[in-house]
Backbone atoms as SQL, in Angstrom:
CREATE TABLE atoms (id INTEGER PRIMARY KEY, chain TEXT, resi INTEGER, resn TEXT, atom TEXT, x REAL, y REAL, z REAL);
INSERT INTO atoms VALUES
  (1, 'A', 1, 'UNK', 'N', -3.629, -10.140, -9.028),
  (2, 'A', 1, 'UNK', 'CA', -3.660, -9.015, -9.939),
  (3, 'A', 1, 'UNK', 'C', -2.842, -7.843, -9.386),
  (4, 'A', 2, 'UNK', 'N', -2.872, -7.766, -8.271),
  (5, 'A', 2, 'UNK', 'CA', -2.477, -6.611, -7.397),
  (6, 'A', 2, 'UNK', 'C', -0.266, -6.836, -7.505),
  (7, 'A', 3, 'UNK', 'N', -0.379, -8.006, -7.483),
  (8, 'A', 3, 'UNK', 'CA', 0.974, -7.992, -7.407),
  (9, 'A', 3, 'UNK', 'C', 1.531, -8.479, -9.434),
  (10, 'A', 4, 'UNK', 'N', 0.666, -8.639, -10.130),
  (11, 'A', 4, 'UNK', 'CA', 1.205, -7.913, -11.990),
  (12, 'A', 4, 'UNK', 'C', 0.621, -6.634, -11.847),
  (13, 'A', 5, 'UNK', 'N', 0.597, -5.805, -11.008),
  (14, 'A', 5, 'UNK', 'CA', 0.792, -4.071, -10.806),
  (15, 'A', 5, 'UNK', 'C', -0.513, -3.911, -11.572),
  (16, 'A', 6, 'UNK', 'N', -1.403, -4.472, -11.551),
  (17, 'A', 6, 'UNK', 'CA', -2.839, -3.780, -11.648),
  (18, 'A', 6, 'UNK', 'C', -3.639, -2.832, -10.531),
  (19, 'A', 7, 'UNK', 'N', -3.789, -1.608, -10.558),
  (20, 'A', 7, 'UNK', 'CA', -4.184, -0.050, -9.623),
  (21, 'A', 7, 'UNK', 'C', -4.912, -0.811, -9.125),
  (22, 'A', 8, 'UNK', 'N', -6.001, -1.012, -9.721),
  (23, 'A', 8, 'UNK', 'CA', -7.498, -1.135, -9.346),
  (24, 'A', 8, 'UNK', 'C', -7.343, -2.219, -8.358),
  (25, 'A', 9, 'UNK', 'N', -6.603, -3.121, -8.329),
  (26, 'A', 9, 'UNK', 'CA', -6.703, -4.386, -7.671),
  (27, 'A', 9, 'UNK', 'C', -5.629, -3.943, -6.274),
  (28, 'A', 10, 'UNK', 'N', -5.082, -2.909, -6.677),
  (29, 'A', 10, 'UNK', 'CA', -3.585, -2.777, -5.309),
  (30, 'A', 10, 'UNK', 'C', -4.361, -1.803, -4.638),
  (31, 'A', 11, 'UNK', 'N', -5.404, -1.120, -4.970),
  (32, 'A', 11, 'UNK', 'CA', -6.388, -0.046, -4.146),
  (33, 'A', 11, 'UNK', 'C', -7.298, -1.238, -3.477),
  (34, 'A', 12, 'UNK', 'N', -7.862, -2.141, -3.943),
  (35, 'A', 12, 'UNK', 'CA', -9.149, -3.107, -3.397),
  (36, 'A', 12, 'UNK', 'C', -8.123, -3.804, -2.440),
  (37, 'A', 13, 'UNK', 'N', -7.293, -4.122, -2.792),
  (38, 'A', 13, 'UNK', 'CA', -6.409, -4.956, -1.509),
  (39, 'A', 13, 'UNK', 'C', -5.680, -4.124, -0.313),
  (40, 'A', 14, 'UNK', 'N', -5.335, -2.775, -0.467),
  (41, 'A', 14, 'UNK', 'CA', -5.156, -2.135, 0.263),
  (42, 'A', 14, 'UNK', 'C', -6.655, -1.629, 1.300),
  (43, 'A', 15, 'UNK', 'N', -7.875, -1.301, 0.485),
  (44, 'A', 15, 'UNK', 'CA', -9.191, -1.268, 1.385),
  (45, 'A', 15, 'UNK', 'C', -9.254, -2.368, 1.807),
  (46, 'A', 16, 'UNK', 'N', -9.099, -3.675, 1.571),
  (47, 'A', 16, 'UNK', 'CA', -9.627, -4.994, 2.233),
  (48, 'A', 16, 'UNK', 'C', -8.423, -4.936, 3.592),
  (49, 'A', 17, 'UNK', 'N', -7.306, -4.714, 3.002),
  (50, 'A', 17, 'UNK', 'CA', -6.219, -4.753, 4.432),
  (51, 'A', 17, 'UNK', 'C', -6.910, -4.259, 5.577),
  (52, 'A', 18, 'UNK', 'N', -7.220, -2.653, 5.163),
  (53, 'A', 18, 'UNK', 'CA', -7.219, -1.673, 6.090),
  (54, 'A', 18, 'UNK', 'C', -8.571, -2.540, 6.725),
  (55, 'A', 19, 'UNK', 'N', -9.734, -2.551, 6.223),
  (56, 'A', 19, 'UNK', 'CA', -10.576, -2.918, 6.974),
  (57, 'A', 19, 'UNK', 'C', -10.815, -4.351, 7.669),
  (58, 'A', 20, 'UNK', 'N', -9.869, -5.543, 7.005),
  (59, 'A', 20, 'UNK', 'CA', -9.861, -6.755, 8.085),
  (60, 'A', 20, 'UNK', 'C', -10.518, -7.912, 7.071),
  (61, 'A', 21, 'UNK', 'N', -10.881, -7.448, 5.764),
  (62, 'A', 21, 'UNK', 'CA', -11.896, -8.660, 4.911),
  (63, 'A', 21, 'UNK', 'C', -11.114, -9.324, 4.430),
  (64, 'A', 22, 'UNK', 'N', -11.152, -10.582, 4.636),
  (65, 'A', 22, 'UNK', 'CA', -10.727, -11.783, 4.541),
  (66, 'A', 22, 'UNK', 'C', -9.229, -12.286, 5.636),
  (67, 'A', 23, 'UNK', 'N', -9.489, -11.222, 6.965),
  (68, 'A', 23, 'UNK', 'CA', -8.428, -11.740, 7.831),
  (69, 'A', 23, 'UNK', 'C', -8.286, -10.447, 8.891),
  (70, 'A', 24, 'UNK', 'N', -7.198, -10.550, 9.138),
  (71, 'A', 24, 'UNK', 'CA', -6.961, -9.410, 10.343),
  (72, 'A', 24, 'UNK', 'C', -6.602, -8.148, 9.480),
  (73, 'A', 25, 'UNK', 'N', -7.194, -6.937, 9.981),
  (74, 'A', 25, 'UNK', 'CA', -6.735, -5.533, 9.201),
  (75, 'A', 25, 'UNK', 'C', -5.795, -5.022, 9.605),
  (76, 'A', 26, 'UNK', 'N', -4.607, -4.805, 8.909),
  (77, 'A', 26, 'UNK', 'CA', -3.549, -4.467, 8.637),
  (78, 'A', 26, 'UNK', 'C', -3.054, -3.476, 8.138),
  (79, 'A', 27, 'UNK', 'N', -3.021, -2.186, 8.970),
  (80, 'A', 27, 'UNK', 'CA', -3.035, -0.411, 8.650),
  (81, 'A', 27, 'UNK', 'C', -1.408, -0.660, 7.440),
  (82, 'A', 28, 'UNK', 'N', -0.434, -1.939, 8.380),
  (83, 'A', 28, 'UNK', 'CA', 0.892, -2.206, 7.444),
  (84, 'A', 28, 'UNK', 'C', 0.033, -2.281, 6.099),
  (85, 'A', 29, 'UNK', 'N', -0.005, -3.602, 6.427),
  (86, 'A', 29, 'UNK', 'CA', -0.300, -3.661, 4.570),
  (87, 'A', 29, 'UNK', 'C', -1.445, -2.815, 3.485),
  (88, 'A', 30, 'UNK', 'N', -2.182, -2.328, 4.494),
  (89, 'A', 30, 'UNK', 'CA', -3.017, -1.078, 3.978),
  (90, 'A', 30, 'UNK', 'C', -2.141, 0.211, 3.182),
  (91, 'A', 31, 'UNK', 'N', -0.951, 0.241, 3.925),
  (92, 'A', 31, 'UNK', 'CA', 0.046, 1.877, 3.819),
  (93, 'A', 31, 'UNK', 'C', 0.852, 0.870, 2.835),
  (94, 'A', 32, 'UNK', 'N', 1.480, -0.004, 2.696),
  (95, 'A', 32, 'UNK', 'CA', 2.136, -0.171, 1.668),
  (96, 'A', 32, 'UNK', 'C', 1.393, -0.772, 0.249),
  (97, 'A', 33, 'UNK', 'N', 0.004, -1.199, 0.003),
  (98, 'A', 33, 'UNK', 'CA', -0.541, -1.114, -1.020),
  (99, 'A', 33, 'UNK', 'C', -1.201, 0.443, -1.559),
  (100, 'A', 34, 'UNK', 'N', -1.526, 0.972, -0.743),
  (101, 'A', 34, 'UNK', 'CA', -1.770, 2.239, -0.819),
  (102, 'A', 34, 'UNK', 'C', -0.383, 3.226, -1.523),
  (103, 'A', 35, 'UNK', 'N', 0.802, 2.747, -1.251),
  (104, 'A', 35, 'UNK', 'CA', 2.033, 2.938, -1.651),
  (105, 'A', 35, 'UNK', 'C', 2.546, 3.002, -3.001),
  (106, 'A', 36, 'UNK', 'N', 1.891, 1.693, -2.815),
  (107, 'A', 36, 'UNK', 'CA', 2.348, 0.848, -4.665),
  (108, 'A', 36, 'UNK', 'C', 1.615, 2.005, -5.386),
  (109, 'A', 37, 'UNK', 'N', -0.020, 1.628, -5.217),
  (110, 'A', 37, 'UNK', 'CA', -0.797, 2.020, -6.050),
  (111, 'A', 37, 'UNK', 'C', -0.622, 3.831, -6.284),
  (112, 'A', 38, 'UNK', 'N', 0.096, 4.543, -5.605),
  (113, 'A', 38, 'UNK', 'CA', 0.066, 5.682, -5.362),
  (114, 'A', 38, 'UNK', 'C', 1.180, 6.067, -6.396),
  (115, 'A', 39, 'UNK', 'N', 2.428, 5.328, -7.073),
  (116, 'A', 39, 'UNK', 'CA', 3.585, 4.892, -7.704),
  (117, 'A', 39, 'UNK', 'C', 2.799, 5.132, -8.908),
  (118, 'A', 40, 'UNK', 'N', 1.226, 4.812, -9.317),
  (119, 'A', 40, 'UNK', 'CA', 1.165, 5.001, -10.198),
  (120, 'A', 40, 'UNK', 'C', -0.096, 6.289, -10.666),
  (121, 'A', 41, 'UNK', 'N', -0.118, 7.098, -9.469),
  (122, 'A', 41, 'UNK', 'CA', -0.903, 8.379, -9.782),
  (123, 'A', 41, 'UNK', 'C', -2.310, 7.991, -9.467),
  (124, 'A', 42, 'UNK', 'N', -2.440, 6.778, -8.869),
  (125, 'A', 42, 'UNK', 'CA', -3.919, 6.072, -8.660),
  (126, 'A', 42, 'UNK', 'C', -4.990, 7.170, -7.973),
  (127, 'A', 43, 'UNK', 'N', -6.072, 7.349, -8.259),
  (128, 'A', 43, 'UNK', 'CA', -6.830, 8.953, -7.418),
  (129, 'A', 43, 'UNK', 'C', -6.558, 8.422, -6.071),
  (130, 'A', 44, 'UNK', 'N', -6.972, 9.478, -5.169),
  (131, 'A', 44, 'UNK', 'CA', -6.519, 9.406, -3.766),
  (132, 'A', 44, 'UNK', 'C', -5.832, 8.113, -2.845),
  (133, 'A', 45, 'UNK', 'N', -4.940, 7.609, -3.700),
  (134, 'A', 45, 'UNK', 'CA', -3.960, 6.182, -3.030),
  (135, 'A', 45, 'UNK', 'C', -2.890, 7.279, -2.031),
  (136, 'A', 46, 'UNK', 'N', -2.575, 8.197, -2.370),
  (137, 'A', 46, 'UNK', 'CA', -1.288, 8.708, -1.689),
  (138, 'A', 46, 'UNK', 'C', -2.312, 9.534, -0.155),
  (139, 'A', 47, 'UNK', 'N', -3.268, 10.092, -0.902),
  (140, 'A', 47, 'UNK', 'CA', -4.165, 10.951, 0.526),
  (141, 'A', 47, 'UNK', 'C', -4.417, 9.501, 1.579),
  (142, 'A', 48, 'UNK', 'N', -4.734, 8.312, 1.208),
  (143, 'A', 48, 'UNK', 'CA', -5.461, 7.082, 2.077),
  (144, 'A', 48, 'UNK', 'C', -4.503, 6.823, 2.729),
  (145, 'A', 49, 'UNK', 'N', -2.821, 6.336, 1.652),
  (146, 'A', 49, 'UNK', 'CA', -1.938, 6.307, 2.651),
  (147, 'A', 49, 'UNK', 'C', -1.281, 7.295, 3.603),
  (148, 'A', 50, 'UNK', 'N', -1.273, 8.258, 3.148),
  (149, 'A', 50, 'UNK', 'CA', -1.216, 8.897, 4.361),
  (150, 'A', 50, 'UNK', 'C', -2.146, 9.254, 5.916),
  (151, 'A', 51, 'UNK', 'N', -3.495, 8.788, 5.756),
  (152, 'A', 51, 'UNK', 'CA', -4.178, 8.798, 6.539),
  (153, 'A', 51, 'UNK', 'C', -3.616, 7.417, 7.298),
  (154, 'A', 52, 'UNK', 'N', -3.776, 6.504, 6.752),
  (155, 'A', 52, 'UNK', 'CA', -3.392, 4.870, 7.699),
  (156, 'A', 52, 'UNK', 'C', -1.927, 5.447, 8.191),
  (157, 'A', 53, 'UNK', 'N', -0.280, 6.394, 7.852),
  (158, 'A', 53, 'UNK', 'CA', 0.435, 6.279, 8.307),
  (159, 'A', 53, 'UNK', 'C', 0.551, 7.428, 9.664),
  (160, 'A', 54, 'UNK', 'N', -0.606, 7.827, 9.858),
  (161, 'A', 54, 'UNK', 'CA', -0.886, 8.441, 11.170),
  (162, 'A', 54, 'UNK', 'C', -0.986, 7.461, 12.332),
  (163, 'A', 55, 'UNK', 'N', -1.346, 6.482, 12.002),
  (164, 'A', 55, 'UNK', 'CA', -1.502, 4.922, 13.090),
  (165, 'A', 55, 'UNK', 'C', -0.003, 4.174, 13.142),
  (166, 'A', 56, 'UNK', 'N', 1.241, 4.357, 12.455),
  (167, 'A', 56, 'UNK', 'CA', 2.136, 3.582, 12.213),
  (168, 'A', 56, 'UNK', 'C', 3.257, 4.478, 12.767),
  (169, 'A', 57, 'UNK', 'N', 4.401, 3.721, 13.348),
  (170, 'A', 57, 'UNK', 'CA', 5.407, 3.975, 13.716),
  (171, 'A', 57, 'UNK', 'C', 6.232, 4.847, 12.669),
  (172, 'A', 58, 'UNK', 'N', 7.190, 5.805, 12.740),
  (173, 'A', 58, 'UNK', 'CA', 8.346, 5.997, 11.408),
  (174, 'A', 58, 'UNK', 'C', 8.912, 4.744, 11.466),
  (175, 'A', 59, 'UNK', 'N', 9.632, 3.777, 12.626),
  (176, 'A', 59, 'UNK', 'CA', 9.902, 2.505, 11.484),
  (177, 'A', 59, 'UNK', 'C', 9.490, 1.946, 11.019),
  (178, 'A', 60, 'UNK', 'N', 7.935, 1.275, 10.895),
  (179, 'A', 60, 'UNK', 'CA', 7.223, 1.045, 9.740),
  (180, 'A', 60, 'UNK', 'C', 6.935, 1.638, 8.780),
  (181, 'A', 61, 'UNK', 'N', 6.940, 2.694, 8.847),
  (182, 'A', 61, 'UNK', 'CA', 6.998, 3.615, 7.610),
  (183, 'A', 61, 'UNK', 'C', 8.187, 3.394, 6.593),
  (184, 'A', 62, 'UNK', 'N', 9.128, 3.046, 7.555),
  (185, 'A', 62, 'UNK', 'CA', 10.423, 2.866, 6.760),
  (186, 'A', 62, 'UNK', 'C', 10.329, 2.166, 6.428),
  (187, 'A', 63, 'UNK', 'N', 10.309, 0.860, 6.830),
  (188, 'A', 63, 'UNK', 'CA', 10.072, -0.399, 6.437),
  (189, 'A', 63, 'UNK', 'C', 9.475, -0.522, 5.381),
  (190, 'A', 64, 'UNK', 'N', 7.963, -0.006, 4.922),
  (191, 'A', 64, 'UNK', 'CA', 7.110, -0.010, 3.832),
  (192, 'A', 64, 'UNK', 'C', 8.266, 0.563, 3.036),
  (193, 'A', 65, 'UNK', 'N', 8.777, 1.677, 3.575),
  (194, 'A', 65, 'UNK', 'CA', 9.241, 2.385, 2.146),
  (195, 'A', 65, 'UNK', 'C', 10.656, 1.286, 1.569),
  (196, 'A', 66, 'UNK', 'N', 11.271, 1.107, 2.410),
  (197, 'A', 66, 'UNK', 'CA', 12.146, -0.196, 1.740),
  (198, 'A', 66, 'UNK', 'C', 11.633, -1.283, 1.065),
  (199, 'A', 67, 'UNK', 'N', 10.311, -1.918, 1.592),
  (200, 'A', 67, 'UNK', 'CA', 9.543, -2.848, 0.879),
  (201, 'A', 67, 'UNK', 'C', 9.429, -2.133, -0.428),
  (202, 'A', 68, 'UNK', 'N', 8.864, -0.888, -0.616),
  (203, 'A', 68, 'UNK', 'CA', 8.338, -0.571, -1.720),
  (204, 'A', 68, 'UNK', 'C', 9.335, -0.305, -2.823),
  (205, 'A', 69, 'UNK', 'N', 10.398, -0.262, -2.014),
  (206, 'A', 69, 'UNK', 'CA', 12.087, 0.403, -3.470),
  (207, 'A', 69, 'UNK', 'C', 11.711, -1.214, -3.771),
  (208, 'A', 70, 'UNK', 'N', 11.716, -2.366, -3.650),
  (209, 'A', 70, 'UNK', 'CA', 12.197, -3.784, -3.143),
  (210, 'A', 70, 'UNK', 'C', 10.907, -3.882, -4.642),
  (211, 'A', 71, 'UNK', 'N', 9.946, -3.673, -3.934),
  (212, 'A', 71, 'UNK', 'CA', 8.833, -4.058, -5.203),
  (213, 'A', 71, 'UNK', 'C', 9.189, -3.640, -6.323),
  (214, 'A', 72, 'UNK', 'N', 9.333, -2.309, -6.607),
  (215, 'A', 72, 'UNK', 'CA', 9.346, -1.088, -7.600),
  (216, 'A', 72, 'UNK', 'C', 10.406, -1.927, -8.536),
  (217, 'A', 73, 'UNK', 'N', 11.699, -2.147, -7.817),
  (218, 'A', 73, 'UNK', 'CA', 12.809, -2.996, -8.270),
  (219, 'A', 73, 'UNK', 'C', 12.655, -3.986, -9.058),
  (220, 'A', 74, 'UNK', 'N', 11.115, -5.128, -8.945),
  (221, 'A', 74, 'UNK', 'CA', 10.924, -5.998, -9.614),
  (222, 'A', 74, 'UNK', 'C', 9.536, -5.987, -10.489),
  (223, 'A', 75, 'UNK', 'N', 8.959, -4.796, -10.418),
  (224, 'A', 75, 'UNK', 'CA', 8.637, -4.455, -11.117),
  (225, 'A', 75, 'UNK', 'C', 8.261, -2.615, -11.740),
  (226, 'A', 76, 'UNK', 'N', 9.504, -2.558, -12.861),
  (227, 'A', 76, 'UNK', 'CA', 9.645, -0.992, -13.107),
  (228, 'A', 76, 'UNK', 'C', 9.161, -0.767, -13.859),
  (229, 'A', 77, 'UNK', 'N', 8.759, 0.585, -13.752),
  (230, 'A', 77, 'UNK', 'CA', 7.611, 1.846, -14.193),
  (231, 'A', 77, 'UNK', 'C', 7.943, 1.617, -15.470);
């Protein structure tokens, strides 16, 4: 669901990242679902990601943000 650009589902997969449910927690993939979902005004997706990108390098940051032109690209607003 999260990847046919449903909020609700790119916020629950970004909390499941961050916290480790259903695998290892992943502040990455936490900050770039937090990303997506933030693309679409989702309530506090942009405040969360910015909290997880206090733990992350600027080149992961970059990285997300290239991932995210990359997503956005295949699927536009």
């Amino acid at each position: 669901a999260a990847e046919q650009d449903d909020v609700d589902a790119q916020m629950t997969l970004a909390e499941m990242s961050q916290l480790g449910q259903g695998g290892i927690p992943s502040s990455v993939e936490a900050h770039f679902w937090f990303s997506v979902a933030a693309t679409r005004n989702a309530e506090d997706a942009a405040r969360r990601r910015d909290q997880v990108a206090e733990a992350l390098t600027a080149e992961t940051i970059a990285d997300n943000q290239a991932r995210l032109e990359e997503w956005l690209g295949r699927h536009p607003r």
